[in-house]
ZAGUNU-118277 format. One record per residue (C-alpha): y, z, x. Coordinates in Angstrom, 1 decimal. Last residue first. Layout:
N
+--------+--------+--------+
!     py !     pz !     px !
+--------+--------+--------+
!      Y !      Z !      X !
...
+--------+--------+--------+
END
This chain:
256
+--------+--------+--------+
!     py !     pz !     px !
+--------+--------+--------+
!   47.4 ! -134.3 !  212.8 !
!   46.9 ! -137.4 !  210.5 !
!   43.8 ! -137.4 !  208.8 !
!   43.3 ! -133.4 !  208.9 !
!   46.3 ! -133.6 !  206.6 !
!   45.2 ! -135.9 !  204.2 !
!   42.4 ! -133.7 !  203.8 !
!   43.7 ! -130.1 !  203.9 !
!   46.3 ! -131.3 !  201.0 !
!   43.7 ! -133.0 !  198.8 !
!   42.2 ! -129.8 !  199.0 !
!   45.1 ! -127.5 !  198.5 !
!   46.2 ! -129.4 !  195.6 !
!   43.0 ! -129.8 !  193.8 !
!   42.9 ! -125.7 !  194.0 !
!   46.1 ! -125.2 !  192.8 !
!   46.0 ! -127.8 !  190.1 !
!   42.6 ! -126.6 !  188.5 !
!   42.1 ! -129.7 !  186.3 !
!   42.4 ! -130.1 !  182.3 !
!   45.2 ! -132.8 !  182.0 !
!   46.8 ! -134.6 !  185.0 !
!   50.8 ! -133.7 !  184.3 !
!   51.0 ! -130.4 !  187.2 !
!   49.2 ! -133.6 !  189.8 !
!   52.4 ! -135.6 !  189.7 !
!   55.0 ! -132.2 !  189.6 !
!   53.1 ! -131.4 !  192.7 !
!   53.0 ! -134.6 !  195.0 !
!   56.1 ! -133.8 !  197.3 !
!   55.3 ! -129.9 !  197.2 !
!   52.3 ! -130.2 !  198.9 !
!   53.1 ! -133.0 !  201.1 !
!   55.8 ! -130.1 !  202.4 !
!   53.3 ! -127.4 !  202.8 !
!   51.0 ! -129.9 !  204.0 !
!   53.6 ! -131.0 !  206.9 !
!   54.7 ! -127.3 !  208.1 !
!   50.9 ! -126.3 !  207.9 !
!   50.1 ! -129.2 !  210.7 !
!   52.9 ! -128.2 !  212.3 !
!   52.4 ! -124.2 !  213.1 !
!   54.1 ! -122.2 !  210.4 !
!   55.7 ! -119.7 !  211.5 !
!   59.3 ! -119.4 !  210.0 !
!   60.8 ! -121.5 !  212.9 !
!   58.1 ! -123.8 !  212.1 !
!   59.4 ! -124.1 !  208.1 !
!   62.5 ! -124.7 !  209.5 !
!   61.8 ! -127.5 !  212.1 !
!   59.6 ! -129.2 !  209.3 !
!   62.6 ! -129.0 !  206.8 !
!   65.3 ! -130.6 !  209.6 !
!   62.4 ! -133.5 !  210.3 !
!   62.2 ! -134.5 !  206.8 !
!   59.2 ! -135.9 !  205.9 !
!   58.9 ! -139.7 !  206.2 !
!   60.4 ! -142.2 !  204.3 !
!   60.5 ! -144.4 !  201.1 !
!   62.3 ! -144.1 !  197.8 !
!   63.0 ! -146.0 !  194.7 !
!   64.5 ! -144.9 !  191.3 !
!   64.8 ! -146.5 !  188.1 !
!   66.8 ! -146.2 !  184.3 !
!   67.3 ! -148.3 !  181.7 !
!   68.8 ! -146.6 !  178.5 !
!   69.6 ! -149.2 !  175.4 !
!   72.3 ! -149.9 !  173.0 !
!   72.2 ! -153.7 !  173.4 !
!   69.2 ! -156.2 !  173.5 !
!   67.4 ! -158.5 !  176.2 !
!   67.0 ! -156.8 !  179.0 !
!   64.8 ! -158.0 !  181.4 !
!   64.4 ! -155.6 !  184.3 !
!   63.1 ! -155.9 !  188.3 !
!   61.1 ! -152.7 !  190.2 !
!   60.4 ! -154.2 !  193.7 !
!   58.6 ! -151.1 !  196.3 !
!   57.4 ! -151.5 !  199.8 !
!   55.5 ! -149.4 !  201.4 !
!   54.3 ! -149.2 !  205.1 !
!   52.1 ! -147.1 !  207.3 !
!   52.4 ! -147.8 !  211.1 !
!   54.9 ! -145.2 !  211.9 !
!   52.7 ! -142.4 !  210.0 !
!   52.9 ! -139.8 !  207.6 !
!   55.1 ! -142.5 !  205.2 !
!   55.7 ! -140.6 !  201.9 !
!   56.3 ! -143.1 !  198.8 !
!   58.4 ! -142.3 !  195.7 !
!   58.7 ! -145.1 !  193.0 !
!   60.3 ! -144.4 !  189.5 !
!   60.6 ! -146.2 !  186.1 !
!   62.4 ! -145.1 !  183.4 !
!   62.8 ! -147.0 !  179.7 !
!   64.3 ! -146.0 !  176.8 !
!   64.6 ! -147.7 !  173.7 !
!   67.8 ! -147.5 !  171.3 !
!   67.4 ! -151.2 !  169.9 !
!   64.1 ! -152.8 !  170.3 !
!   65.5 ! -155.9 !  168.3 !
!   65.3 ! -158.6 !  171.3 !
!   62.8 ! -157.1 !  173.6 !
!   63.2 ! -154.8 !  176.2 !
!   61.4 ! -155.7 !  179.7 !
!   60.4 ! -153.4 !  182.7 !
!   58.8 ! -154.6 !  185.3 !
!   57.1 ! -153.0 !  188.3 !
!   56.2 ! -154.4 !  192.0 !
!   54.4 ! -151.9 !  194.2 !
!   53.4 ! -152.4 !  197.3 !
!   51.5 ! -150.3 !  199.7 !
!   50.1 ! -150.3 !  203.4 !
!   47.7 ! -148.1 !  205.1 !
!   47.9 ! -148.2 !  209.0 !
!   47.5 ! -144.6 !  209.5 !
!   49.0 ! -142.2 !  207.0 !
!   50.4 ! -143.1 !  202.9 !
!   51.4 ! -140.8 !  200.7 !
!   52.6 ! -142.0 !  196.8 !
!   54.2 ! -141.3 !  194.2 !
!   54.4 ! -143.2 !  190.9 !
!   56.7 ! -142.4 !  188.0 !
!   56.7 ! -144.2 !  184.7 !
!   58.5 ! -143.1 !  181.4 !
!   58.2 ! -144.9 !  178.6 !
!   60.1 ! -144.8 !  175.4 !
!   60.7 ! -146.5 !  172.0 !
!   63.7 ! -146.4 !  169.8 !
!   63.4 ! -149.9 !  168.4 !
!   60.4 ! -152.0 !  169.2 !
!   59.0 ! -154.7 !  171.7 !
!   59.3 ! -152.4 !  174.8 !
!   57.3 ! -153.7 !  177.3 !
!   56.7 ! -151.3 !  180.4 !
!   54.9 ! -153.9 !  183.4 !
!   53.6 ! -151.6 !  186.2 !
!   52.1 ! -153.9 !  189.4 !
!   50.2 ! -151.5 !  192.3 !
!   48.8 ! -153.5 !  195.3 !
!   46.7 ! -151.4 !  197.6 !
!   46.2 ! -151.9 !  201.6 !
!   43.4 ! -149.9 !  203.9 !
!   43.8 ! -149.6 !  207.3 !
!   43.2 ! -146.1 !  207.7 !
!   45.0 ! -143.4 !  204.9 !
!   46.0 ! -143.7 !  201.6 !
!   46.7 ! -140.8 !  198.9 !
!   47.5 ! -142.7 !  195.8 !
!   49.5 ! -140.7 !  193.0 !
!   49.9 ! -142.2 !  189.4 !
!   52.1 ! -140.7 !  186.1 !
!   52.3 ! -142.9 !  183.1 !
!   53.9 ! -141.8 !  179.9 !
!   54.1 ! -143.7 !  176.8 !
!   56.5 ! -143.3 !  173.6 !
!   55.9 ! -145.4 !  170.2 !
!   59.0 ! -144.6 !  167.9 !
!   58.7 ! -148.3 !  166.4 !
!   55.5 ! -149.6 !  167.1 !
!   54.3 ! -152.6 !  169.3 !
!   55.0 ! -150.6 !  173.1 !
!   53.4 ! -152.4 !  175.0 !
!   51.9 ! -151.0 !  178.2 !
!   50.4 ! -153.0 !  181.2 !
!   48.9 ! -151.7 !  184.3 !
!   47.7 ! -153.6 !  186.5 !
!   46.0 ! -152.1 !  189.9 !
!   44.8 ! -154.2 !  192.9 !
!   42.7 ! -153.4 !  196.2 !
!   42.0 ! -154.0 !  199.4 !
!   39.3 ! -152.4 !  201.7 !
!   37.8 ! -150.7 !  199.0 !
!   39.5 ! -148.1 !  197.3 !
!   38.4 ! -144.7 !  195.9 !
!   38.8 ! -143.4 !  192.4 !
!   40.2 ! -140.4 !  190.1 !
!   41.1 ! -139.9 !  187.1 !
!   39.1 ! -136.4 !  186.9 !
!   38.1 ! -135.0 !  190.0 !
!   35.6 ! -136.1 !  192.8 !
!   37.5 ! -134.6 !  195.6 !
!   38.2 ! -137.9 !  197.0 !
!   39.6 ! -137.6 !  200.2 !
!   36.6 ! -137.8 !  202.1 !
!   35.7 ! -141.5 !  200.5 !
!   39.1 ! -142.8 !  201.4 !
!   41.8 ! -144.7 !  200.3 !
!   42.5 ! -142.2 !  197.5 !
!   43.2 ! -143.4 !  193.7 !
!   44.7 ! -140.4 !  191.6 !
!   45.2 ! -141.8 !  188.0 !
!   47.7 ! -140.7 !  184.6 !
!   48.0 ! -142.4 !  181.1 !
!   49.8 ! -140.3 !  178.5 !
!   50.6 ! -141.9 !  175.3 !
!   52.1 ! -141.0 !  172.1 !
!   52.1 ! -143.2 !  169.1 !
!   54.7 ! -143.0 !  166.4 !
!   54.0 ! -146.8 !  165.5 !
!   51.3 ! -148.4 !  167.7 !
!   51.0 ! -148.3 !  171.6 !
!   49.1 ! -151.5 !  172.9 !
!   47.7 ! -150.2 !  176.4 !
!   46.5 ! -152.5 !  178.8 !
!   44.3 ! -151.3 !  182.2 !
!   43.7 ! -154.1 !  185.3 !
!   41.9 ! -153.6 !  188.2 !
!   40.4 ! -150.2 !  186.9 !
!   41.8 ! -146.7 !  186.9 !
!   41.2 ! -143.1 !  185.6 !
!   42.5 ! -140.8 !  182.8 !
!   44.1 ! -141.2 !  179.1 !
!   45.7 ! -139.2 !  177.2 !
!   46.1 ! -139.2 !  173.3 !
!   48.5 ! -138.1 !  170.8 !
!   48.0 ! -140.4 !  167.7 !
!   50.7 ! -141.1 !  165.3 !
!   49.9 ! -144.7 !  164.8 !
!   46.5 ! -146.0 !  166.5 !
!   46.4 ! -146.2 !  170.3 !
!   44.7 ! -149.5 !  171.2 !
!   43.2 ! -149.9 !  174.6 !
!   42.3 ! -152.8 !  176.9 !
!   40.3 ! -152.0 !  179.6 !
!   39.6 ! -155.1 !  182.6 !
!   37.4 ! -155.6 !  185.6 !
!   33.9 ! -154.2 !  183.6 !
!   31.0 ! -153.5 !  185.0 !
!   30.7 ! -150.1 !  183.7 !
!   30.2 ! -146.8 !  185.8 !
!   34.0 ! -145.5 !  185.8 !
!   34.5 ! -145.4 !  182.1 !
!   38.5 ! -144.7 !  181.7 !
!   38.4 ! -141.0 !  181.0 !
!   39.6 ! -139.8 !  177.4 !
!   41.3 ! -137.2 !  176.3 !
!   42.3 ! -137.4 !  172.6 !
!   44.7 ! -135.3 !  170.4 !
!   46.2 ! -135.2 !  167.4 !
!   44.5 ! -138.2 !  166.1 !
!   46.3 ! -139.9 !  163.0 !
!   45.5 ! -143.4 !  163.8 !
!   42.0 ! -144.3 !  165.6 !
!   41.5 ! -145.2 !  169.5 !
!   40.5 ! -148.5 !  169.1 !
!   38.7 ! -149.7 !  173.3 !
!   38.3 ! -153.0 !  174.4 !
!   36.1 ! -153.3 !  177.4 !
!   36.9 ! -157.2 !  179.7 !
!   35.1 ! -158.7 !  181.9 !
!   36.0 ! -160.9 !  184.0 !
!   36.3 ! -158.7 !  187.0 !
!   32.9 ! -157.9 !  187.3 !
!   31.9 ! -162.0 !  187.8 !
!   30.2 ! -163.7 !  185.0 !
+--------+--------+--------+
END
C-alpha cells in the first residue's frame, strides 16, 4: 500500500480543556483524520497531504502549519515541514456540532522552483458555528502557489460564520500565486466573509525605511517581518521573536 493510502484516525476525548498536539511527522501515513470531542479546546500542529477535522458540539479548534520549500529554511520548529519538489495540502473541517468554532492559521515560505497546491474546505453542517481561516504566504525565485478554498453552509446551520483569507508576498518576478476561494450557501441569517491578495512589497515603504538607514536587504525583512507576524503570534509554545528573525534572515539571504 502506497504512503498516501493510508490513513491515522485520531479521538481526541470530550471535556478536554486543553490539548496540543503535533500531527506525527515520522509515520507513513498520507492522511490524519481527527475527532475533537464536545467542549474540548485543543490545538493542533503540523501538516500531511491531507488533514480532516470533525469538530463536535462546543468544540474549539486551532489547527496551524509552517511548510518551507527548502531544507535551510526550516528551522526545525513545531508544525513545521519541508516540501519536495511538488506538493499538496487538504485540509478539511466539519463542523458536526452546534457552537463548534475552528481556527486555521498556515504560512509557507517558498523559494527555487518548487510548486505547492493548498485546498481549504470549511463545512458548516450546524447552527451558530465558526471558522476562521487565514493563510499567508511568501514566495521568491520561481516558486509557484495555488490555493483553492471552499466554504459551504448547510441547510439548518443558521447564524454560522465563516472567513476565509489568502495573503501571498511575491519577492520575485517569476514567483506566482494564485488564489480561488468559491461559497455554497445554502441557508439564511449567515456571515460569509473572504479576502485575497497578491503582490510585492511596497516600493514607497522600502524607499522609507532606506531613507531611515536601513540598507535593502534589511528594508525587505523588516517588512516580510511584519507581513507574517500575526500568523506566527497564533503557533502555540514557540519563541516568536526568535523564529521570526530566523526565518526572516533566510528568506532574505534567498533573494537579495
Amino acid at each position: 500500500m502506497d504512503k498516501l493510502d493510508k490513513k491515522i484516525i485520531i479521538s481526541i476525548p470530550a471535556g478536554q480543556a486543553l490539548v496540543v498536539q503535533q500531527v506525527p511527522q515520522d509515520s507513513d501515513a498520507g492522511e490524519f483524520e481527527y475527532h475533537i470531542g464536545e467542549n474540548t479546546r485543543c490545538t493542533i500542529t503540523g501538516y500531511g497531504s491531507k488533514i480532516t477535522f470533525y469538530c463536535a458540539q462546543n468544540s474549539d479548534l486551532t489547527y496551524c502549519m509552517i511548510i518551507a520549500s527548502d531544507p535551510s529554511i526550516n528551522s526545525g520548529r513545531t508544525g513545521e515541514g519541508v516540501l519536495q519538489s511538488s506538493y499538496t495540502h487538504d485540509i478539511k473541517v466539519v463542523l458536526q456540532g452546534a457552537r463548534a468554532r475552528a481556527r486555521i492559521r498556515g504560512l509557507y515560505l517558498m523559494c527555487n522552483q518548487k510548486k505547492l497546491m493548498i485546498r481549504s474546505r470549511q463545512e458548516h453542517q450546524a447552527p451558530d458555528t465558526q471558522s476562521d481561516l487565514v493563510l499567508k504566504g511568501v514566495l521568491a525565485g520561481q516558486s509557484q502557489v495555488t490555493y483553492e478554498g471552499m466554504v459551504y453552509i448547510a441547510p439548518g446551520a443558521r447564524r454560522s460564520r465563516a472567513n476565509q483569507q489568502n495573503k501571498n508576498i511575491l519577492l520575485s518576478s517569476r514567483a506566482y500565486a494564485r488564489s480561488i476561494p468559491s461559497f455554497e450557501v445554502l441557508t439564511n441569517d449567515v456571515i460569509c466573509t473572504h479576502g485575497s491578495a497578491v503582490g510585492q512589497l511596497d516600493p514607497a515603504q522600502l524607499f522609507y525605511l532606506q531613507a531611515r538607514g536601513l540598507d535593502l536587504r534589511g528594508a525587505k525583512g523588516l517588512l516580510v517581518k511584519g507581513f507574517i507576524a500575526d500568523i506566527l503570534d497564533d503557533m502555540p509554545d514557540i519563541n516568536c521573536d526568535e523564529l521570526l528573525s530566523g526565518i526572516v534572515d533566510k528568506i532574505v539571504d534567498k533573494i537579495v
